[in-house]
C-alpha positions as CSV (number, residue, x, y, z in Angstrom):
1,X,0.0,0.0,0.0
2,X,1.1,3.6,-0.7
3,X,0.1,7.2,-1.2
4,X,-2.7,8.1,-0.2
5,X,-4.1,4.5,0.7
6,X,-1.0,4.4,3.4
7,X,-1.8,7.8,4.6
8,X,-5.3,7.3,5.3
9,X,-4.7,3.6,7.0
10,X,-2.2,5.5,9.5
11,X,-4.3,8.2,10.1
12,X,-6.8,6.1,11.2
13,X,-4.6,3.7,13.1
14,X,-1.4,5.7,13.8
15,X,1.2,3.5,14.7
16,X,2.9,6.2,16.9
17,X,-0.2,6.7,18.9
18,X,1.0,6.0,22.3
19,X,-1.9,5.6,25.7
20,X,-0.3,5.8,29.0
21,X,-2.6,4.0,31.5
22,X,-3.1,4.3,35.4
23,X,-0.2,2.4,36.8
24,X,-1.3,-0.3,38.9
25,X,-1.3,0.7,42.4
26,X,-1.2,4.5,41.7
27,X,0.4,6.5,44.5
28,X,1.9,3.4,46.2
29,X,4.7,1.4,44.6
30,X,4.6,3.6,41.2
31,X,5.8,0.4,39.6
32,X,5.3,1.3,35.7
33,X,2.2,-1.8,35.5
34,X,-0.6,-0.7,34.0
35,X,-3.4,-0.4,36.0
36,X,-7.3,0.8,35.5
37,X,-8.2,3.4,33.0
38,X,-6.5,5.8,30.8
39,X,-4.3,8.7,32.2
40,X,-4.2,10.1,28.1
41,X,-1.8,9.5,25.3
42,X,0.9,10.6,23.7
43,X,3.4,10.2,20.8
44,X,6.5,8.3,19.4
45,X,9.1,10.4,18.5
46,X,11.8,8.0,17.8
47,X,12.3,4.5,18.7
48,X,12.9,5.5,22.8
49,X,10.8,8.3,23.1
50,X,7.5,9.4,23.6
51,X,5.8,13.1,23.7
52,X,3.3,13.2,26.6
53,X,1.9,16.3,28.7
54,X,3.2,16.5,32.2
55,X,-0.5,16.1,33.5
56,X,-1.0,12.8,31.6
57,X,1.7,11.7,33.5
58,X,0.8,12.4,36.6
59,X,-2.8,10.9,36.2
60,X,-1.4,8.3,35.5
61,X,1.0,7.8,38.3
62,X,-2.2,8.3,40.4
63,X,-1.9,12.0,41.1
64,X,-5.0,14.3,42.1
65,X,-6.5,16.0,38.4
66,X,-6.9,19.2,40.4
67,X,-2.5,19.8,40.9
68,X,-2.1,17.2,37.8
69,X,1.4,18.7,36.0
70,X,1.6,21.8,38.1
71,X,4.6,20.2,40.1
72,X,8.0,18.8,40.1
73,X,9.1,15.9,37.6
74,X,8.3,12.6,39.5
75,X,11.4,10.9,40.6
76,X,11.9,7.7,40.4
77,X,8.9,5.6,39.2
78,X,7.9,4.4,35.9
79,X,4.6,4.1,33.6
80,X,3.4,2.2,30.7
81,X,3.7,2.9,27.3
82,X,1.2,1.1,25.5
83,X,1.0,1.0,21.2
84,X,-2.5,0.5,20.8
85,X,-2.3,0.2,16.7
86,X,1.0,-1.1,16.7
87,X,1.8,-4.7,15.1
88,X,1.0,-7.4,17.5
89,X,3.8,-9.6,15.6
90,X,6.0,-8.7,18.9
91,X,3.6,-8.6,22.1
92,X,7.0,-7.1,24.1
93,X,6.4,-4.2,21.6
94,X,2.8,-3.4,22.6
95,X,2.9,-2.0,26.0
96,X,6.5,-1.0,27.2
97,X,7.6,0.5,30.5
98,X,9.0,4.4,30.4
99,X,10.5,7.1,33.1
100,X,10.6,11.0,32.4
101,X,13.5,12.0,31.1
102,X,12.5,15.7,30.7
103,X,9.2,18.1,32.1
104,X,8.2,21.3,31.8
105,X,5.2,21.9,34.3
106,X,2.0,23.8,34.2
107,X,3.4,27.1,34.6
108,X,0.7,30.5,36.2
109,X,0.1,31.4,32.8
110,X,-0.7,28.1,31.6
111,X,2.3,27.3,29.1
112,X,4.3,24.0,30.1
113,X,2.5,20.9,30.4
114,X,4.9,18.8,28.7
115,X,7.0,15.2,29.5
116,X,9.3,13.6,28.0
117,X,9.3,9.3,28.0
118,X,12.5,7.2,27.7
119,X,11.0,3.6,26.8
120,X,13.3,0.8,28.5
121,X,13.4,-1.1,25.3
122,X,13.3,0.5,21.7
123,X,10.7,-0.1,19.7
124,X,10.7,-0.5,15.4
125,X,7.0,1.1,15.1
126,X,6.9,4.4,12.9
127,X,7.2,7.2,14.8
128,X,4.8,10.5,14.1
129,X,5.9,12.5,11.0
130,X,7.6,15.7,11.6
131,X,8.1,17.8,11.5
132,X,4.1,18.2,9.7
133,X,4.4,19.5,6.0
134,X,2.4,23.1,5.8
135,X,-0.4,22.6,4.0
């Protein structure tokens, strides 16, 4: 498949769409499992990393929506990064554990809100374009 046909197949199931659940035990052991619900996604950048929002992150490491981003970088603890659309040739490849390598918080006037994910493995999905062609 290409052109166009490729383009609208990863549109509708981008392979660099990443969902970050709440970890297992959110707020206790912060041991990266995945847990109940969905904290909100993010996006592959290259094979290690993954785009988030700082508040995505700390949903899903069981923090209170209300402060959710405002703070420091969480030390120490892990979450999952799960590939929805991905291939399911490599079940390892599907849901992947991550730490924040980088954050930028909600700041007063509401700029921030941004994390960055180091995966523990690589993985060989197709990252999001970019930088996005001007239309």
């Amino acid at each position: 498949m290409t052109g166009a046909g490729l383009r609208a197949r990863l549109a509708a199931r981008p392979p660099w769409l990443v969902r970050l659940p709440v970890t297992a035990g959110a707020g206790t052991a912060g041991d990266g499992t995945a847990g109940d619900g969905i904290a909100g996604a993010g996006v592959l950048i290259g094979p290690r990393h993954v785009l988030t929002c700082a508040h995505v992150v700390d949903l899903a490491l069981g923090g209170p929506a209300a402060t959710a981003g405002c703070g420091d970088a969480p030390a120490g603890t892990a979450v999952t990064a799960e590939f929805p659309f991905a291939s399911r040739a490599d079940p390892a490849q599907i849901s992947v554990r991550a730490k924040v390598v980088g954050w930028a918080p909600i700041t007063e006037d509401g700029s921030g809100d941004a994390a960055l994910l180091e995966l523990a493995t690589p993985v060989d999905h197709v990252p999001a374009p970019w930088p996005a062609r001007p239309r």
